[in-house]
N, C-alpha and C positions, 0 to 999 in steps of 0.2 A: 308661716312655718309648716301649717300641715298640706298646704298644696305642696313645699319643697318637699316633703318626705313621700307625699304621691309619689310627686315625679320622678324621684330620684328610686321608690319601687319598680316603678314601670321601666325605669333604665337597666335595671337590673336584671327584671325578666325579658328585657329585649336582648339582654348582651349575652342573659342564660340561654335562650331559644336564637341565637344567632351561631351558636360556638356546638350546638348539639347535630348528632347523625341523625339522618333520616329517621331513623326509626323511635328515636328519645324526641323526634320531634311530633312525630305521630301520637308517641304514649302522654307526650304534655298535653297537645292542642286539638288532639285527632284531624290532623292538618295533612291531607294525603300528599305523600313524597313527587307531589307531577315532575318535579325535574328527572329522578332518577325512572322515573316511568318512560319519558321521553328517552332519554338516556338510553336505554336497556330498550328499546323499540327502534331506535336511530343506529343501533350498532346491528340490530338483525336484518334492518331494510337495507344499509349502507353494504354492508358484506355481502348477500345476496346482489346487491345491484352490480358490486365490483367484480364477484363473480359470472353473473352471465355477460359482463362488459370483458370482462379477460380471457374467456373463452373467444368470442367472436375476434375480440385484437390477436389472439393466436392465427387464429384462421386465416389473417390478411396480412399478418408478416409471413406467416410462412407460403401464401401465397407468391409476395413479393420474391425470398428467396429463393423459391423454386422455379420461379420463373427467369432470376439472374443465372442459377446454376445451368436451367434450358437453355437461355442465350448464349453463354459459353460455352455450349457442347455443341449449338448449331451452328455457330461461327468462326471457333477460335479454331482453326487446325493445328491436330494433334495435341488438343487439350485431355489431359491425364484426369481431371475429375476433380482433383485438390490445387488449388493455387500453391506457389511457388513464393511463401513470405508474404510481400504485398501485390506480386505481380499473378499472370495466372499462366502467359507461354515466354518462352526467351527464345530468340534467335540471332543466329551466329553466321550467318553466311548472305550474300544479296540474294542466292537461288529462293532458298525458305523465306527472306520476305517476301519477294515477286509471288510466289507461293499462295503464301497465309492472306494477301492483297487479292487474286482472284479466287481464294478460295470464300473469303467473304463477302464478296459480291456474287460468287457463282449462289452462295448456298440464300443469297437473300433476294435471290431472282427466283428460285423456286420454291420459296419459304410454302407455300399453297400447298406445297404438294410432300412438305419433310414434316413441318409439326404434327405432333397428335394431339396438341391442343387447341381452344378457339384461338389462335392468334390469327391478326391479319395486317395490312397495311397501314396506318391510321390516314394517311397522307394520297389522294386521289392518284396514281398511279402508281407508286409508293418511287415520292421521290426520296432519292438520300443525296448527302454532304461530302465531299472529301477533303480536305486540306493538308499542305504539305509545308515544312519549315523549314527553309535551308539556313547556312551557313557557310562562308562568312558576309557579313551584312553588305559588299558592294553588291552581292546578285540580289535578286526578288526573296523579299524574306519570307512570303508567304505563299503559298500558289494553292487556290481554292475552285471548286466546281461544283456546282450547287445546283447544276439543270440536267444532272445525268438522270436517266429514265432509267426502266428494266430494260429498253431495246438497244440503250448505247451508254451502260450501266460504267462512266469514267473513263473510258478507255484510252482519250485523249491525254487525263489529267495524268495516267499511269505513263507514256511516253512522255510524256515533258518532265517528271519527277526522275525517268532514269536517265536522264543527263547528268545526275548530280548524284549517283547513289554516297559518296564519301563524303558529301556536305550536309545529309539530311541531318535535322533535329527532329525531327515529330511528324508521324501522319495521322488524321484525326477523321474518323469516319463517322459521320452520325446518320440518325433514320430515328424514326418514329413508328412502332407499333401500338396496336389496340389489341387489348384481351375485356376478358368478364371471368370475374371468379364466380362460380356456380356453389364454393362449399357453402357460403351462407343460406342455400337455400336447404341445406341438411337442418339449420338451426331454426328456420324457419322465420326465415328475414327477406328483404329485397335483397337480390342481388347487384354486387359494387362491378361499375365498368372502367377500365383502365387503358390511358394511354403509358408506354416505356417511351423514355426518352433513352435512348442508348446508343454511346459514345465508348467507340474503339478507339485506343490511342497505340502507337506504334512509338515506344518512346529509347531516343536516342542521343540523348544529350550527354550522356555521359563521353562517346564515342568513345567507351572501351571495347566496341566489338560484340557486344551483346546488346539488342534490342529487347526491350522489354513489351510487352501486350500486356492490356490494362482493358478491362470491360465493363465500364458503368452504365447502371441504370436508373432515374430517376422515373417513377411512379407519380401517376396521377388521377388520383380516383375521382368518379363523378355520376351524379344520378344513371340511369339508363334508357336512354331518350327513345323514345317512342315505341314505348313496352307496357302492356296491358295486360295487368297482373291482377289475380282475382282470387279468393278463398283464402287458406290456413295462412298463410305467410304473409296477404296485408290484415288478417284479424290480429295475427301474434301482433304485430309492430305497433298497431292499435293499444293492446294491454300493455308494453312494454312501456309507450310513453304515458299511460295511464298510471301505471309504478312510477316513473320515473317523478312525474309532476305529483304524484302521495310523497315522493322522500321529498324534493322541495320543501313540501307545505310541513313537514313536519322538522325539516332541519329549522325553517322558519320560526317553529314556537319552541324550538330548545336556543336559537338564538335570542328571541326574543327572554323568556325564561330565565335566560341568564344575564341579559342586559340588566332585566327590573332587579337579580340579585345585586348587580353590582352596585346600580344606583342605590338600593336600600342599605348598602352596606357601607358607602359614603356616606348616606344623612344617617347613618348611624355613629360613624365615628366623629364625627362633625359634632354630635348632641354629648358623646362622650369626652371629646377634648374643651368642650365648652363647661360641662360637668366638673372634670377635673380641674382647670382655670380657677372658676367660678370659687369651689369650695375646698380646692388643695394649695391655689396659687401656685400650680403647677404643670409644665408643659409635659405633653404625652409624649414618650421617645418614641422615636422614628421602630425601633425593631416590634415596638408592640401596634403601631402603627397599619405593620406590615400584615400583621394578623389581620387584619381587614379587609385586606387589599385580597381576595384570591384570585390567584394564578391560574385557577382549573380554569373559572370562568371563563377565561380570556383565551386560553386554550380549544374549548369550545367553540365559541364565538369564530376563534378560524376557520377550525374546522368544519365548524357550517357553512360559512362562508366560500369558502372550496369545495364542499359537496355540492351547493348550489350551485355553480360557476359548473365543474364536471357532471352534473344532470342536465343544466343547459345544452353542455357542447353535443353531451351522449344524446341525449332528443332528435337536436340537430342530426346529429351520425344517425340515426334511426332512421329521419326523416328522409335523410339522402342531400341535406344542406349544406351541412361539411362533409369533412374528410380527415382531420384536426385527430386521428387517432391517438397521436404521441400525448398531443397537450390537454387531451382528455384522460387517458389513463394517469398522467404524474398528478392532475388535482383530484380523481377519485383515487387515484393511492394511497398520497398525502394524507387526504381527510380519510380515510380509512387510519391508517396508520394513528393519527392525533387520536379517533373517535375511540380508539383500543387501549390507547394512551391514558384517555383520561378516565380509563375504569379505576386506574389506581387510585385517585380520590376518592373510591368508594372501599374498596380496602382498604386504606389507610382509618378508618374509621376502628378497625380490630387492630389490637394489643400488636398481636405476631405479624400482624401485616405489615404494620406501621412502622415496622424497625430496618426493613429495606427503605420504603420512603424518607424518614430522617438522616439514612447513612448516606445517602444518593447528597440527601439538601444540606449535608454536613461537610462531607467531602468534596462537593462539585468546585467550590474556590479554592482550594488547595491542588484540585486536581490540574483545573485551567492552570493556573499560575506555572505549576509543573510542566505543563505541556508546554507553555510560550519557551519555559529553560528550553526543552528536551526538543522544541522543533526548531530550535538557533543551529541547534548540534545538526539535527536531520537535515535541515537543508545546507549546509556547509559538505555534507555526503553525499546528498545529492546533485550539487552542482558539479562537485569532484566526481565523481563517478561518473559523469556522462562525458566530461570534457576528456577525459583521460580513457576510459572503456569502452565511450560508444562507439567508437571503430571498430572494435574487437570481439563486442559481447551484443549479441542480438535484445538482450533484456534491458542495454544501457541507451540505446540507442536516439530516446526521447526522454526528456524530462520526465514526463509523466509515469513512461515504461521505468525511469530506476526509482522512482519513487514508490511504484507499486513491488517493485524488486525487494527495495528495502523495508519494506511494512512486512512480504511474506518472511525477509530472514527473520525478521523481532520473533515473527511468530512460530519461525520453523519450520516453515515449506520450501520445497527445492535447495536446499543445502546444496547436499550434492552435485545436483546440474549446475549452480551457477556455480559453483569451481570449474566442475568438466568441461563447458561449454565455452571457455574461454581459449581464444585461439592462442597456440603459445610459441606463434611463428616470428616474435616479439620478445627477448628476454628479457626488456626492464618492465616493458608494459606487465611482464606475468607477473614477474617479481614483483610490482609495485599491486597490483591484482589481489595480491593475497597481503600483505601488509594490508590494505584496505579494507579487503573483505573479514581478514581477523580479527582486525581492530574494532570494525564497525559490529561484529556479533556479541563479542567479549564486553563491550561497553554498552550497548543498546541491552540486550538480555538480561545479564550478568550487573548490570550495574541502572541502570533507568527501569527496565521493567520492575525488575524489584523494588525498585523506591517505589515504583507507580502502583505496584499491589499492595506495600504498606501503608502507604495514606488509605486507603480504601479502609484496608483493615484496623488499621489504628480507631479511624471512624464510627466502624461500628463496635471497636472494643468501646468507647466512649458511649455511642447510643447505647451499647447492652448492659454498663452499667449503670446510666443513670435512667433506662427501661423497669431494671428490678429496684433504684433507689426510691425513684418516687411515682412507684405503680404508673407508669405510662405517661408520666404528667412531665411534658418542662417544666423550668425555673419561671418563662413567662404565660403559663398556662395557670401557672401555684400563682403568680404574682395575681393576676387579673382575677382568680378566683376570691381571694384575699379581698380586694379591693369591693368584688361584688358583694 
C-alpha cells in the first residue's frame, strides 16, 4: 500500500511538471527551458538564413527577366516594351511576317555587335532551328532546317515556306545563348553562368488573320567552368556554408528535443491510463487523451525537417551543385513560416494570449465544415462563370482566373472593372452578366461572409466567457487537476 501511494505521488508530480510553462517549470525543478532556448535561437538563424537566400533568389529572377525582356527587344520587331495579354507582337499582313522572319535572323547574325551585355552564342557557330506547320495535312506537315549557319542563316527554308503563306500554322525558331550574371559578385558569391533556351513561335492557328509572336526562354544555370577565383567572394561562400551547416546542427537538436518530448509524453499517458484502469476501473477519454498528444511538437519536427532539406539544397546553390533555386526557397519559406508559427505555443502560456489560440482551436471545425457548404456554392460559380463569360471577360477566361475573380469580389476588389470590362457586343451574354455577378456578391458577402465572421465570433464570445469563468482554466484542465 505505501509503494502505491509513492507512485501514485510521483504520477502526479509528473503530470503537474508535464502541463507547466517553461518558466513554472524552472521555478519547480530549476530544469533550464533547452527547448525554448533552441526555439528562440532556430527562429533568429532560420530568418537570417532566408534572408540572405532571398536577396540573392532576387538577383537571379530578375536576372532571368531582364534578360527575357532583352531578348524581346533584340528580336521581336517593333516590340512596344509591354506584351499584348499573353502574346508580345501581332501581325496582320504576309509583308510584316517576311519582315519580323528576317528581321530575327538579321539581328541574330549580329548579336556580337548589338548586346551590351555578356551574351554570346552557346552553340559553336551559333547554330539556330527553324520549323514551319502547314495545313491541310495532304501537304508536308512539317518543314524544319536545322543546319542553317550565320553565312546561309535559313534562307532556303524561307522559300519553300512562302509557297504556302495561307496554309501556315506555326513557325518555330530556336537558338541557344550563354550569358553570366555578374550581380552575385556585388554580394559576394560565385558568379551563376547561363545557357537561354529561346523559342520564337509565330503562331497562326487561329487563321483569323492575325499572327501571334510568342518569345520563350528557358534558363539554365551552372558552375563557371574554367574560372579561377580567389579572395573575398570564395572566403564569403566559405562562412555561408559554415552558417548554413550551424542551422542544420541545430534544427537537429530542436528535432531531436522534441522527439524525446513526444515520446515521454506517451509513456506518460500510458502510466496514466493504466493508473486510472487500475484504481477507477476506468477508461481515459479520448479528448483528455488528446492533451498529451502536442501538436506543436509535430509541427516542429516539420519544420526542422524542411529547414534541413532547404540548407542542403542552399549549400548545394552556394556550392555551384544545383541550381534548384525555386524548390530551395518554397522549403526555407515553409519552415520559416512553421518555425514563426509555432511561437504561438509559447504565448499561449499568458491568460491574454491564450484567448486567440482557444478561439482559433474552437472555431476551426465549425469553420471547415462551413467552408465544404460555402465552396459547393463557389464552384457551381465558378464553373458558371467561365463556360458562359470566358469569351467575353478577360478575368473568366480560365478556371483559375474566375476563381481568383471571385475570391477578390468576396472581398471587394475590382467591383467596378469586372462590370466595365465586359464586352456588351452580346445582349444576353450582358444581361445574364449581371444576374450573375449580382447574385454572386449579394449572397457570398451579404449572406456567407457574415455567417463565416459569426462563427468566429461566436467562438470567442464563448472562449471569453468561460476565460473570466474559471480564471483561464478549461472544464478539462479543472477536471485532471481534480483528479491530481
Amino acid at each position: 500500500l505505501h509503494y502505491s501511494i509513492i507512485k501514485e505521488e510521483i504520477l502526479r508530480d509528473d503530470l503537474k511538471y508535464y502541463f507547466m510553462s517553461p518558466c513554472e517549470k524552472y521555478r519547480a525543478r530549476r530544469q533550464l527551458p533547452w527547448k525554448l532556448g533552441v526555439q528562440i535561437l532556430k527562429i533568429v538563424m532560420i530568418t537570417s538564413q532566408l534572408i540572405l537566400f532571398g536577396l540573392n533568389n532576387q538577383l537571379v529572377v530578375a536576372y532571368k527577366e531582364e534578360n527575357a525582356m532583352t531578348f524581346k527587344n533584340l528580336f521581336l520587331k517593333d516590340y512596344s516594351g509591354v506584351d499584348e495579354e499573353d502574346y508580345s507582337v501581332a501581325l496582320y499582313s504576309q509583308q510584316a511576317v517576311y519582315d519580323s522572319l528576317f528581321y530575327v535572323l538579321d539581328q541574330y547574325r549580329q548579336l556580337g555587335r548589338l548586346s551590351v551585355g555578356p551574351i554570346s552564342y552557346a552553340e559553336e557557330n551559333g547554330k539556330l532551328k527553324m520549323c514551319g506547320g502547314l495545313t491541310p495535312p495532304t501537304l508536308p506537315r512539317s518543314l524544319c532546317r536545322n543546319e542553317g549557319y550565320l553565312n546561309h542563316l535559313g534562307i532556303d527554308f524561307l522559300l519553300t515556306l512562302a509557297c504556302f503563306p495561307f496554309r501556315l500554322v506555326d513557325i518555330k525558331i530556336t537558338f541557344q545563348l550563354k550569358g553570366i550574371n555578374l550581380q552575385t559578385v556585388r554580394s559576394h558569391e560565385l558568379p551563376d553562368c547561363y545557357v537561354f533556351f529561346v523559342t520564337i513561335t509565330f503562331d497562326n492557328q487561329c487563321h483569323s488573320g492575325k499572327i501571334k509572336i510568342f518569345l520563350d526562354i528557358d534558363a539554365l544555370s551552372s558552375a563557371c567552368k574554367n574560372w579561377t577565383i580567389s579572395g573575398t567572394a570564395q572566403k564569403n561562400t566559405h562562412y555561408l556554408l559554415v552558417f548554413d551547416g550551424f542551422v542544420i546542427l541545430v534544427c537537429l537538436t530542436s528535432a531531436v528535443l522534441c522527439t524525446r518530448s513526444i515520446v515521454l509524453a506517451v509513456k506518460l499517458l500510458q502510466r496514466f491510463s493504466r493508473f486510472f484502469r487500475e484504481n477507477y476501473n476506468h477508461k481515459v477519454c479520448e479528448t483528455d487523451q488528446k492533451e498529451f498528444l502536442n501538436g506543436w511538437y509535430v509541427l516542429v519536427i516539420v519544420s526542422d525537417a524542411m529547414a534541413i532539406v532547404g540548407s542542403i539544397l542552399k549549400m548545394e546553390i552556394q556550392a555551384k551543385s544545383l541550381t534548384s533555386y525555386d524548390v530551395c526557397s518554397i522549403f526555407l519559406g515553409t519552415s520559416t513560416l512553421m518555425v514563426w508559427v509555432g511561437v504561438i505555443r509559447y504565448l499561449g502560456y499568458f491568460q491574454k494570449y491564450n484567448v486567440l489560440i482557444l478561439t482559433m482551436k474552437t472555431a476551426f471545425p465549425k469553420v471547415i465544415r462551413f467552408c465544404c457548404c460555402a465552396g459547393m456554392i463557389y464552384l457551381g460559380y465558378t464553373f458558371c462563370g467561365w463556360i458562359v463569360l470566358g469569351p467575353y471577360h478577360e478575368k473568366f477566361e480560365g478556371l483559375s482566373r474566375v476563381a481568383e475573380s471571385l475570391f477578390s469580389l468576396v472581398n471587394g476588389d475590382d467591383m467596378y472593372t469586372t462590370f466595365a470590362q465586359l464586352k456588351d457586343k452580346n445582349s444576353l451574354v450582358w444581361l445574364f452578366s449581371r444576374v450573375y455577378l449580382y447574385s454572386f456578391i449579394s449572397l457570398f458577402i451579404y449572406m456567407v461572409l457574415s455567417l463565416f465572421i459569426a462563427l468566429i465570433t461566436d467562438a470567442y464570445d464563448t472562449i471569453k466567457v468561460l476565460t473570466h469563468t474559471f480564471a483561464g482554466l478549461c472544464s478539462v484542465g479543472t477536471k485532471r487537476k481534480k483528479i491530481i
